[in-house]
C-alpha atoms as an extended CHARMM CRD file, in Angstrom:
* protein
*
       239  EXT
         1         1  UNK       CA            -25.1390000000       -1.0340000000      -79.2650000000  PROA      1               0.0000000000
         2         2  UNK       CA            -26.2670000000       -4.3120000000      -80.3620000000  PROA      2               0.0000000000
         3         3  UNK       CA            -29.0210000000       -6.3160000000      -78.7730000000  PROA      3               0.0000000000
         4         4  UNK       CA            -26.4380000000       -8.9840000000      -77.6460000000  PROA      4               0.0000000000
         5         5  UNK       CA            -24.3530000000       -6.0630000000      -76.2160000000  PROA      5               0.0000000000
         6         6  UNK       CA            -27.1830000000       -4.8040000000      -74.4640000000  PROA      6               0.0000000000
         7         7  UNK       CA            -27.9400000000       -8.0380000000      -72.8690000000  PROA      7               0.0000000000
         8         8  UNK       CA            -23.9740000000       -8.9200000000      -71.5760000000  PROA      8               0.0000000000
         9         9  UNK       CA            -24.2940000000       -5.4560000000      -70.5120000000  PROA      9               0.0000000000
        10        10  UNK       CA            -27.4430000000       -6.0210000000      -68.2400000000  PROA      10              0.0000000000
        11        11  UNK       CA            -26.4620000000       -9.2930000000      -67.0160000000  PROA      11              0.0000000000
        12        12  UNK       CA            -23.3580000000       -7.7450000000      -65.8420000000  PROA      12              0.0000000000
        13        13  UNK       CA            -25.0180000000       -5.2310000000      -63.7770000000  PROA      13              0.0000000000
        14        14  UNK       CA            -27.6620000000       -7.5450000000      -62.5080000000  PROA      14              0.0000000000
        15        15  UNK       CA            -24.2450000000       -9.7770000000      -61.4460000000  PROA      15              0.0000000000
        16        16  UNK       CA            -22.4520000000       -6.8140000000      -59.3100000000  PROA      16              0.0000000000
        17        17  UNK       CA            -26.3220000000       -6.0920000000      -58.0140000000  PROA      17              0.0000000000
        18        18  UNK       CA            -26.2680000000       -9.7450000000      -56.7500000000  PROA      18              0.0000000000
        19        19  UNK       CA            -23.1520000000      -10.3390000000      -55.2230000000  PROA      19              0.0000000000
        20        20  UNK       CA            -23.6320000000       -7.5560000000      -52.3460000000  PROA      20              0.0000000000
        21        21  UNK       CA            -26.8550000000       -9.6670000000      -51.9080000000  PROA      21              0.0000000000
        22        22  UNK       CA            -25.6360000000      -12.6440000000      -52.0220000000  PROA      22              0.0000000000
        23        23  UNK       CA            -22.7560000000      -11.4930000000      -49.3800000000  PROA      23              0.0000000000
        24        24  UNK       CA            -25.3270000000      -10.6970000000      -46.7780000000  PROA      24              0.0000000000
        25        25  UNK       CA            -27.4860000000      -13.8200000000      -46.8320000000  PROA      25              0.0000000000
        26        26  UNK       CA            -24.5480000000      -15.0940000000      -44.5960000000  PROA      26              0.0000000000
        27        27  UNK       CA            -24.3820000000      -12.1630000000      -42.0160000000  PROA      27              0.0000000000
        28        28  UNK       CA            -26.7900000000      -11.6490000000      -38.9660000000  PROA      28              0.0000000000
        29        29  UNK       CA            -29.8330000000       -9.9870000000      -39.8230000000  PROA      29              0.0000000000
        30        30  UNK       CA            -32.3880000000       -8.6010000000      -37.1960000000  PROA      30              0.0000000000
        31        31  UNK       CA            -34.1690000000      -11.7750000000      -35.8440000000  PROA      31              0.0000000000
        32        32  UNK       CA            -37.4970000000      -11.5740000000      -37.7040000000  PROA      32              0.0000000000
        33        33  UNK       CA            -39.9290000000      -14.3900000000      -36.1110000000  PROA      33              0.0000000000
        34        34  UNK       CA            -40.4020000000      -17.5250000000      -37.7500000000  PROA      34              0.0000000000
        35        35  UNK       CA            -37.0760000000      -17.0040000000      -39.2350000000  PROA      35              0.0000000000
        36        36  UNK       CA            -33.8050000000      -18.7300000000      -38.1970000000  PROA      36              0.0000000000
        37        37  UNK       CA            -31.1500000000      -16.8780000000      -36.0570000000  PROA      37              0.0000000000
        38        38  UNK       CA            -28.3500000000      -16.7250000000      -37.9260000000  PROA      38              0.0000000000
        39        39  UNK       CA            -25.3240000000      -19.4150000000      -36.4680000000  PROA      39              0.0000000000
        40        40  UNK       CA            -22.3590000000      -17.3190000000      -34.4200000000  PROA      40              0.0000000000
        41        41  UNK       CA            -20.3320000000      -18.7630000000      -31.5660000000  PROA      41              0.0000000000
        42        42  UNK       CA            -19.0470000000      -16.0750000000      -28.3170000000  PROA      42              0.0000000000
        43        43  UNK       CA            -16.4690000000      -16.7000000000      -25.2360000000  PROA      43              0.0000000000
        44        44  UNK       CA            -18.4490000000      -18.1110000000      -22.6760000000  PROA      44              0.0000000000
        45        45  UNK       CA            -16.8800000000      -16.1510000000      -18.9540000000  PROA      45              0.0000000000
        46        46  UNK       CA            -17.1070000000      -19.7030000000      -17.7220000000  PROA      46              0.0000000000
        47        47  UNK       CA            -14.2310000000      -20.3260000000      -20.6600000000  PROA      47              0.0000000000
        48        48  UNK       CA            -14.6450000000      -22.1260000000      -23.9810000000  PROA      48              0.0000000000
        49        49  UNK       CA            -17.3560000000      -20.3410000000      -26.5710000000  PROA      49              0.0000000000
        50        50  UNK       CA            -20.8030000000      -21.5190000000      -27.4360000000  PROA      50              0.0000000000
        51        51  UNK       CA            -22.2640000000      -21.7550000000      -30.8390000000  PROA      51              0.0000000000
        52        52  UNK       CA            -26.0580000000      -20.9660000000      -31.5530000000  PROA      52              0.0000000000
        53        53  UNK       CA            -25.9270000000      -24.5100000000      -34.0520000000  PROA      53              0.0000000000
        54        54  UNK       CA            -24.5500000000      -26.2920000000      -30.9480000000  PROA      54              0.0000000000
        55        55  UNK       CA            -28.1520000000      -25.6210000000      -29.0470000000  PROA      55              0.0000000000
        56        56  UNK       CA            -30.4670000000      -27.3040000000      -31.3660000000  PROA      56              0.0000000000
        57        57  UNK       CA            -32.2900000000      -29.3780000000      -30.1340000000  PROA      57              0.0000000000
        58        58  UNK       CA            -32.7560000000      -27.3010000000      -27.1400000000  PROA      58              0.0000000000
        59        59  UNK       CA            -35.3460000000      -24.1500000000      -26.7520000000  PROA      59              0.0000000000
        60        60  UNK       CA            -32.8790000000      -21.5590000000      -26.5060000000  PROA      60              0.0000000000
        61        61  UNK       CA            -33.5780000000      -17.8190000000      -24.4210000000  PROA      61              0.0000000000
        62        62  UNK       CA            -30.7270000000      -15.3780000000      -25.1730000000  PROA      62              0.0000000000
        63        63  UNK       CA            -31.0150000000      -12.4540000000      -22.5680000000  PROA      63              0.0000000000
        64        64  UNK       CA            -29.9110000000       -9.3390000000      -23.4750000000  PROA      64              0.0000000000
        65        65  UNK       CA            -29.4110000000       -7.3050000000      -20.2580000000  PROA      65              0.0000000000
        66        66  UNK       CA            -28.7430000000       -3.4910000000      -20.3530000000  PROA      66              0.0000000000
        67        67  UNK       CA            -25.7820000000       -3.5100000000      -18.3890000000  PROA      67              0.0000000000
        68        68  UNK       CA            -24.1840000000       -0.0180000000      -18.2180000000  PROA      68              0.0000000000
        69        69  UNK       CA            -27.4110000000        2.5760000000      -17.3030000000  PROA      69              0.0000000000
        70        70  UNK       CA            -24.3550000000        5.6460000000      -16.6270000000  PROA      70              0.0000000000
        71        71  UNK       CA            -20.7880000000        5.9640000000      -16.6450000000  PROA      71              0.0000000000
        72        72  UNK       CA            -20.3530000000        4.8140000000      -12.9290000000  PROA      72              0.0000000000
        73        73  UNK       CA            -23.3600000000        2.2480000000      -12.4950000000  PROA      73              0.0000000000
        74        74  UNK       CA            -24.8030000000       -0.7870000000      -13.5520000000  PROA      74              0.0000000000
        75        75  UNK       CA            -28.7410000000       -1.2850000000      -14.5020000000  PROA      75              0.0000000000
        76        76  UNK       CA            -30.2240000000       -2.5160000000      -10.9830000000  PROA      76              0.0000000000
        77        77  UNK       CA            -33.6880000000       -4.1130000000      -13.2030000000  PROA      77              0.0000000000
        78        78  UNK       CA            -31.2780000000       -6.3730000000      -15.5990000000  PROA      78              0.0000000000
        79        79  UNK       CA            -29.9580000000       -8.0160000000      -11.9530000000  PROA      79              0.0000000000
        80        80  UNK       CA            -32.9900000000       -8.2430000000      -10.4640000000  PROA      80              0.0000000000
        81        81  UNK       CA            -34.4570000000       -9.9760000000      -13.3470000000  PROA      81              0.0000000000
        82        82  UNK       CA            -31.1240000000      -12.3650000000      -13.4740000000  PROA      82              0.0000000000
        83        83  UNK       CA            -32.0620000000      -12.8750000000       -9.8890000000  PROA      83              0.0000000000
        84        84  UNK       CA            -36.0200000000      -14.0360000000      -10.8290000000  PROA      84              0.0000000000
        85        85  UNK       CA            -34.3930000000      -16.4750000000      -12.8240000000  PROA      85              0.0000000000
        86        86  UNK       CA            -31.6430000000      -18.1100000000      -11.5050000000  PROA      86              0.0000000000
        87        87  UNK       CA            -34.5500000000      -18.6690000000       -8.2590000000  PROA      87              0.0000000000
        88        88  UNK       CA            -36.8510000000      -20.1720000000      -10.5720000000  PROA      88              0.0000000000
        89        89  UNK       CA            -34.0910000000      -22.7120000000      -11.7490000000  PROA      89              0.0000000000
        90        90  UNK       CA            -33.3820000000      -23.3450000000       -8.3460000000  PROA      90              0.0000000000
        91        91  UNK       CA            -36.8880000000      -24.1250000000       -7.2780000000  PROA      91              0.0000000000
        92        92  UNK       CA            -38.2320000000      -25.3040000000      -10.2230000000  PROA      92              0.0000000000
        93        93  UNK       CA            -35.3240000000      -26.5200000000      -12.5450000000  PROA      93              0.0000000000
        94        94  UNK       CA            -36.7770000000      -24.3340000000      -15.6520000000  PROA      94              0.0000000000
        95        95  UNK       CA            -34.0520000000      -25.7250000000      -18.1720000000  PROA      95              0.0000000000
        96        96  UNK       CA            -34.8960000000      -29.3390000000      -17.1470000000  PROA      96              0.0000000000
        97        97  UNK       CA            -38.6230000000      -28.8040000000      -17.3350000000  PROA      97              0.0000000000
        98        98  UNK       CA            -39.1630000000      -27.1390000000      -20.5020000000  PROA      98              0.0000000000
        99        99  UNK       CA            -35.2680000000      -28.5640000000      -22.6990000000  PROA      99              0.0000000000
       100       100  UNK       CA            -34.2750000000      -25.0510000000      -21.9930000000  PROA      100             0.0000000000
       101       101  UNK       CA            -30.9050000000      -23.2740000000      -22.5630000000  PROA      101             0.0000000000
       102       102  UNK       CA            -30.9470000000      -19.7190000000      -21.0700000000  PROA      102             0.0000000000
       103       103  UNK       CA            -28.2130000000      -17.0900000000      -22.1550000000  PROA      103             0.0000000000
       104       104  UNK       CA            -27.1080000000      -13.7660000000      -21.1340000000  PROA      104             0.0000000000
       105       105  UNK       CA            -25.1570000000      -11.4840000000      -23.5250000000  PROA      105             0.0000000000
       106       106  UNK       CA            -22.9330000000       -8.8100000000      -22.6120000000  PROA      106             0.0000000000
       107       107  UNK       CA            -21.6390000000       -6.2740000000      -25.1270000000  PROA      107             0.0000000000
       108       108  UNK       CA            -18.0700000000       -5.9110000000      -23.0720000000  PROA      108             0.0000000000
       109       109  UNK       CA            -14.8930000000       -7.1460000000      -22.5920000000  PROA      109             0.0000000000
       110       110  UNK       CA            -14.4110000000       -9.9150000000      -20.1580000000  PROA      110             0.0000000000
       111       111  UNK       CA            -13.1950000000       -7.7790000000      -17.6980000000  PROA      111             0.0000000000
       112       112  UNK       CA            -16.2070000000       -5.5820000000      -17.6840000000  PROA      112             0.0000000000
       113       113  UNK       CA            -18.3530000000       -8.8310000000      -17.9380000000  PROA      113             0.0000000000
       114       114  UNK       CA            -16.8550000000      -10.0410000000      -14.4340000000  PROA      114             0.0000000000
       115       115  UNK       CA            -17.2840000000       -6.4410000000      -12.9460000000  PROA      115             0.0000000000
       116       116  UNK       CA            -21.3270000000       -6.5530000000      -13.8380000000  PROA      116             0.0000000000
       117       117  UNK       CA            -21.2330000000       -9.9010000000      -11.8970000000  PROA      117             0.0000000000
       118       118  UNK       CA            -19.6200000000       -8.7740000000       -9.2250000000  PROA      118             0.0000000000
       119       119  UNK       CA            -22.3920000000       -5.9770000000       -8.8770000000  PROA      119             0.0000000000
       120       120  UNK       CA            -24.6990000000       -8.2400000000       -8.0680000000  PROA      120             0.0000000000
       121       121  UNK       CA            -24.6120000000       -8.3270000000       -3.8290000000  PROA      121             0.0000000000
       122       122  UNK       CA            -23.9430000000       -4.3650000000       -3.9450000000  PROA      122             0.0000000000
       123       123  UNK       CA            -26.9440000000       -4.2380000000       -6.5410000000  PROA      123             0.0000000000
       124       124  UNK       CA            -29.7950000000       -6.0850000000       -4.9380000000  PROA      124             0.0000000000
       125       125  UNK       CA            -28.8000000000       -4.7790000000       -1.2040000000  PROA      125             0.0000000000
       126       126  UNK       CA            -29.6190000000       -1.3660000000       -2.6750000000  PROA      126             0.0000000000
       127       127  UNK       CA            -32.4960000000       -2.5040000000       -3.9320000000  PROA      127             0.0000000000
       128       128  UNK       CA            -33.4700000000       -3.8160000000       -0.4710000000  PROA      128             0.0000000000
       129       129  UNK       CA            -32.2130000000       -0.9060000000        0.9030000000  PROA      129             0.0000000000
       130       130  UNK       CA            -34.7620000000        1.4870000000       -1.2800000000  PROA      130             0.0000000000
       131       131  UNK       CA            -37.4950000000       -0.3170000000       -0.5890000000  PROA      131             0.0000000000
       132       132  UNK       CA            -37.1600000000       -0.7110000000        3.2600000000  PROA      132             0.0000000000
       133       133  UNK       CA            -35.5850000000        2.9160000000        4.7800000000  PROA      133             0.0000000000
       134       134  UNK       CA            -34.3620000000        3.4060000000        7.6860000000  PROA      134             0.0000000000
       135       135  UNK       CA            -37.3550000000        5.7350000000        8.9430000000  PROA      135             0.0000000000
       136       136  UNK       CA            -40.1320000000        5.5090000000        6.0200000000  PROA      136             0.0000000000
       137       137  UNK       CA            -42.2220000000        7.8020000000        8.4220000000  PROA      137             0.0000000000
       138       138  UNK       CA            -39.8100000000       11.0120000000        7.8200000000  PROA      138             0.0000000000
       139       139  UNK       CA            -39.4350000000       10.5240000000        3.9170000000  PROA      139             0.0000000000
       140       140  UNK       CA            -41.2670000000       13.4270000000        1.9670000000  PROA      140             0.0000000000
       141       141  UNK       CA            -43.9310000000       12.9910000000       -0.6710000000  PROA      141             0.0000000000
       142       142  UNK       CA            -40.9780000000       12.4810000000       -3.4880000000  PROA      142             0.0000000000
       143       143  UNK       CA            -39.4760000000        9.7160000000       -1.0630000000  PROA      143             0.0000000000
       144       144  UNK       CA            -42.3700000000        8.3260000000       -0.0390000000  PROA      144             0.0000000000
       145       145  UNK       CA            -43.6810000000        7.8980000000       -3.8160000000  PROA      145             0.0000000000
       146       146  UNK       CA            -40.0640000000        6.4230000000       -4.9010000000  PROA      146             0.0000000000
       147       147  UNK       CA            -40.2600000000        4.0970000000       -2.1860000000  PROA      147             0.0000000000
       148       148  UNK       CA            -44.0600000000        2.5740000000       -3.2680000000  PROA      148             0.0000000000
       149       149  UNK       CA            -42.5000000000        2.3050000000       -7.3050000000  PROA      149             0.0000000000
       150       150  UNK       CA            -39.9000000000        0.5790000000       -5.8070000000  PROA      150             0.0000000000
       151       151  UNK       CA            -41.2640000000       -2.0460000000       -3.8360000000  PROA      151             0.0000000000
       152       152  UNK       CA            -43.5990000000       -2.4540000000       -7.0290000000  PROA      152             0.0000000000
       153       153  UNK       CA            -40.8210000000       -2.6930000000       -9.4960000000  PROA      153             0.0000000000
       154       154  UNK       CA            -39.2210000000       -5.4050000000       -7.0150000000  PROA      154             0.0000000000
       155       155  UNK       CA            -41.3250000000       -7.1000000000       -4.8280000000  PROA      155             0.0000000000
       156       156  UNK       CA            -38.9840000000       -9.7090000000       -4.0320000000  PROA      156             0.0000000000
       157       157  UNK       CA            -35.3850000000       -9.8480000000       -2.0420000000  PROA      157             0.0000000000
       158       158  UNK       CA            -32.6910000000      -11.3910000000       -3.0160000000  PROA      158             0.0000000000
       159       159  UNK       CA            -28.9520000000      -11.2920000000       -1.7910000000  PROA      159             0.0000000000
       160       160  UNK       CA            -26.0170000000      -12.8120000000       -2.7690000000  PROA      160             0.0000000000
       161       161  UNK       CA            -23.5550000000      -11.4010000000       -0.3550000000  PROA      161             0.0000000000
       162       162  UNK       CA            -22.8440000000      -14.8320000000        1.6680000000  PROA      162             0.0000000000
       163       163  UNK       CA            -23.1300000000      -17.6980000000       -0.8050000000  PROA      163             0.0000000000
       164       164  UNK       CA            -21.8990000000      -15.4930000000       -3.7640000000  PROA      164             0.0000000000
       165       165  UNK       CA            -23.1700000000      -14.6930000000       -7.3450000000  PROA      165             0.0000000000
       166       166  UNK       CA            -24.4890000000      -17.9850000000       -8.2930000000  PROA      166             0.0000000000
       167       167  UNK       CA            -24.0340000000      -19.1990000000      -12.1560000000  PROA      167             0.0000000000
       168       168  UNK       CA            -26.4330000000      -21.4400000000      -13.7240000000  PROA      168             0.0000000000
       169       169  UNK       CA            -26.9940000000      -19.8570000000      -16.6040000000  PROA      169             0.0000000000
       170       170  UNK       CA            -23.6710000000      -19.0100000000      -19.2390000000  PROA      170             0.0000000000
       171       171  UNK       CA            -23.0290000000      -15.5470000000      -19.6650000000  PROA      171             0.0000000000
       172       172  UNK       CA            -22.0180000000      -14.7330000000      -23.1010000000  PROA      172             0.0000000000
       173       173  UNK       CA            -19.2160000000      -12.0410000000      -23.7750000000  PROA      173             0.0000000000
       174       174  UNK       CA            -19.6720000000      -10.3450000000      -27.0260000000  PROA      174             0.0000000000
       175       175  UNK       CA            -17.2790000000       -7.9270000000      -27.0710000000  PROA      175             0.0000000000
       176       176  UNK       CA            -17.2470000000       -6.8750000000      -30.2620000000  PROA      176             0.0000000000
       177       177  UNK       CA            -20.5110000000       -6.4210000000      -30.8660000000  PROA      177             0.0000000000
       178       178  UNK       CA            -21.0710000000       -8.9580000000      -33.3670000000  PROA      178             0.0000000000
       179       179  UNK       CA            -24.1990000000      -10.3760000000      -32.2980000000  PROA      179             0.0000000000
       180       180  UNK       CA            -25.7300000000       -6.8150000000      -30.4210000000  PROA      180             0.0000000000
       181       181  UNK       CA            -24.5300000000       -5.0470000000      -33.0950000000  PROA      181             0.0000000000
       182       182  UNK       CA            -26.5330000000       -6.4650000000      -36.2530000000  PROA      182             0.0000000000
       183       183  UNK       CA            -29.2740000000       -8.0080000000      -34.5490000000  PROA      183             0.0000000000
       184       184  UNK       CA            -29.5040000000       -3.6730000000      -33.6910000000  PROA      184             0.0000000000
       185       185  UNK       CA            -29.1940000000       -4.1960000000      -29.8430000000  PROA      185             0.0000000000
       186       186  UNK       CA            -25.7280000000       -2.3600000000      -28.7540000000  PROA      186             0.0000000000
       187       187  UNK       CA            -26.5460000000        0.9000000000      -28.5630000000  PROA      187             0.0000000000
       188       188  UNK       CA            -25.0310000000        4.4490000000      -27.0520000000  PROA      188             0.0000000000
       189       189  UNK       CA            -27.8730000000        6.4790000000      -26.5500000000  PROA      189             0.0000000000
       190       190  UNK       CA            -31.2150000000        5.1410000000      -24.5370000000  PROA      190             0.0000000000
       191       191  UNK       CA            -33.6960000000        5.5600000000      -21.7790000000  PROA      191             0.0000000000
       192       192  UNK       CA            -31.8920000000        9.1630000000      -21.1440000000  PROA      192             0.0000000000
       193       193  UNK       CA            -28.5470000000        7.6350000000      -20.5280000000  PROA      193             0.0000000000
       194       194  UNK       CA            -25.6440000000        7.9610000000      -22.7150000000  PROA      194             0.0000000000
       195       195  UNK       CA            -23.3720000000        4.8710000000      -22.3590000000  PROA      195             0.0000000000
       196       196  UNK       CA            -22.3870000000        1.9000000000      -24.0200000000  PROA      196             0.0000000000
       197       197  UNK       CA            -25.3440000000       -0.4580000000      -23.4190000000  PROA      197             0.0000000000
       198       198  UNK       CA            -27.8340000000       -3.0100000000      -24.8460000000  PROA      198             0.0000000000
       199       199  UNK       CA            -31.6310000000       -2.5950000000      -25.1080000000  PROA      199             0.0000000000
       200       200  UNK       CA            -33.0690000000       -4.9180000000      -23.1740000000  PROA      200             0.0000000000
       201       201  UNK       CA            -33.8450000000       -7.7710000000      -25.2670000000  PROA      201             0.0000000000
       202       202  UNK       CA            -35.3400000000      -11.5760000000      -25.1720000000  PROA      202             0.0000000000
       203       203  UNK       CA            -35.0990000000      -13.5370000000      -27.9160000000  PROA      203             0.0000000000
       204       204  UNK       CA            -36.2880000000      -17.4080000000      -27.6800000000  PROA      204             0.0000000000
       205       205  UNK       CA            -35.4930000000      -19.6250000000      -30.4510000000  PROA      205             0.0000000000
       206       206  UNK       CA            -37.0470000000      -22.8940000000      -30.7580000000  PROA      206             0.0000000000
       207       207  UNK       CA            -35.3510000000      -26.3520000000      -30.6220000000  PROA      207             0.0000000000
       208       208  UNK       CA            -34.8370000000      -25.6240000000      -34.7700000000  PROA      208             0.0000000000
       209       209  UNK       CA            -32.7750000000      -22.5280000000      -34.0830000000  PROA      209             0.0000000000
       210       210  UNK       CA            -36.1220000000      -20.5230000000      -35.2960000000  PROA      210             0.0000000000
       211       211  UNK       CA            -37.4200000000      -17.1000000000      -33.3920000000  PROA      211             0.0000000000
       212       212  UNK       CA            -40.3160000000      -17.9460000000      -31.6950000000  PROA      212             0.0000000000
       213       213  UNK       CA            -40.2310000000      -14.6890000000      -29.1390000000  PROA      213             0.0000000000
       214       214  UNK       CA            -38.9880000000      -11.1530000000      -29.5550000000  PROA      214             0.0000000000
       215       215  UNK       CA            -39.0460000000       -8.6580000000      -27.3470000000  PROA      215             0.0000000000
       216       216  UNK       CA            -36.9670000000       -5.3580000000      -27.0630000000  PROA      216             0.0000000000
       217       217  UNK       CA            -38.0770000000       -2.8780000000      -24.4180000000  PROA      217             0.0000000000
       218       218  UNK       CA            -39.2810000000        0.4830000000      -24.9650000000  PROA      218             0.0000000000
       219       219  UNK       CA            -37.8210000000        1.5060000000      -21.1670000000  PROA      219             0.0000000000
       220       220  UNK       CA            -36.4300000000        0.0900000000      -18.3760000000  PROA      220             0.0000000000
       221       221  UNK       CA            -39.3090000000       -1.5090000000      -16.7250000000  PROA      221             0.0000000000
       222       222  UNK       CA            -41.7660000000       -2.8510000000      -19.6920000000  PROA      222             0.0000000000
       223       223  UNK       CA            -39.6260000000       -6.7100000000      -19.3200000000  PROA      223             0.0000000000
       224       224  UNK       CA            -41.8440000000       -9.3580000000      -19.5300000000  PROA      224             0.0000000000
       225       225  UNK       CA            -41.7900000000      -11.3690000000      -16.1020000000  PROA      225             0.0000000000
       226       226  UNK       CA            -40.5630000000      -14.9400000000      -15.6620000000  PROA      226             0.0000000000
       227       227  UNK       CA            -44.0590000000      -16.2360000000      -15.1220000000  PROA      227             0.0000000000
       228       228  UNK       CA            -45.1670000000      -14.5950000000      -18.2580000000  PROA      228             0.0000000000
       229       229  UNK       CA            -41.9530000000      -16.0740000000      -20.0640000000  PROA      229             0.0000000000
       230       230  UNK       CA            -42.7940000000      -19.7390000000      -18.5820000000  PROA      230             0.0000000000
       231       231  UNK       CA            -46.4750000000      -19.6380000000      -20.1900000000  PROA      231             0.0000000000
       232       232  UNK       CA            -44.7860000000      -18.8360000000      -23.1560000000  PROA      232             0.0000000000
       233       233  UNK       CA            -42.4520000000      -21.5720000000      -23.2670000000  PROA      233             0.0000000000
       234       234  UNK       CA            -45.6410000000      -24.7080000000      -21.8930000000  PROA      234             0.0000000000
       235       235  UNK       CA            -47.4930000000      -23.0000000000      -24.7500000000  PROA      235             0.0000000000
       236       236  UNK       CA            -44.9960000000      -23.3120000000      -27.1660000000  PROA      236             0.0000000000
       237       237  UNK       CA            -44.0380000000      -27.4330000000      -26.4320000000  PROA      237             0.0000000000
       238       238  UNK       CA            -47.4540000000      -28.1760000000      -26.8270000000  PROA      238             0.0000000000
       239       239  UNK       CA            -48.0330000000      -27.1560000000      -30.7050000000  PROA      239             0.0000000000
């Protein structure tokens, strides 16, 4: 073969070794910090679909909440943390204060995105309900100790039965898995539980669409708390 043979030949394989490359720079990629988050737009359940590139200009938190932890029940932490959060924007009007945009993102169809809503007053009156029994005096040493974890894992109450779920924040539906799925979130197997579910995740961009903050938890109870999240976010707006 002659050297200008060999050469068309390499080029052409060093052309079919960049085009597979070249396809991926435009598909999500695991959010690496200091990079941006790739652009894609989901359904809002409050109707019409929101667009990461339609936030800049805003700090952004997407929330990925477990959702499913078994076939027949949803994950009582991922409501309890919505919860700590839509009270701090009540009290303290977080998205005001710090040019905030807060996201949740669901890996369901709407209709399963409305039924984790609706879990909500059932939810956090359990948790209410573990943490205060009837007769705490008769509860063995396995009761007793569930009880203390409990009222440690949630030391606040919350209900929504009378007023209803309340909606500040846009919950995102992402049914088919095309942000969970390649940023490696959706998941079937975790935390003993086999079920179609994300790891909890927080991801906060800043107002350049750039990953400032990643966090995916190792179990169910290693979240980082809303006051830990708002230090985050003063420190951030004042470099």
């Amino acid at each position: 073969m002659s050297t200008r043979s060999s050469l068309a030949a390499l080029a052409a394989v060093l052309l079919a070794l960049a085009l597979p490359l070249e396809g991926q720079s435009t598909r999500i990629r695991p959010a690496v910090l200091g990079q941006p988050l790739p652009d894609i737009s989901l359904p809002s359940l409050r109707g019409g679909d929101i667009a990461i590139s339609g936030l800049k200009g805003k700090n952004v938190m997407l929330v990925f909440p477990r959702g499913l932890a078994g076939p027949d029940h949803w994950c009582h932490v991922c409501n309890y943390q919505y919860a700590e959060l839509v009270d701090l924007e009540r009290n303290r009007k977080i998205r005001e204060e710090h040019d905030l945009e807060i996201l949740f993102v669901l890996p369901y169809a709407r209709e399963m995105v409305e039924e984790w809503v609706a879990s909500f007053p059932r939810q956090l009156k359990e948790i209410t309900e573990w943490k205060n029994p009837p007769d705490p005096d008769k509860l063995d040493e396995r009761g007793r100790d569930r009880m203390e974890r409990v009222r440690e894992w949630f030391p606040r109450d919350f209900s929504y039965e009378e007023k209803g779920v309340p909606s500040p924040f846009p919950i995102l539906i992402d049914a088919e898995r095309a942000l969970t799925g390649p940023l490696g979130i959706f998941t079937t197997e975790w935390s003993g539980s086999s079920i179609e579910q994300n790891i909890p995740t927080i991801l906060i961009l800043d107002k350049q669409g750039f990953v400032q903050f990643k966090y995916m938890s190792q179990n169910t109870f290693d979240r980082p708390s809303p006051e830990y999240l708002i230090r985050f976010f003063r420190c951030m707006m004042e470099e």
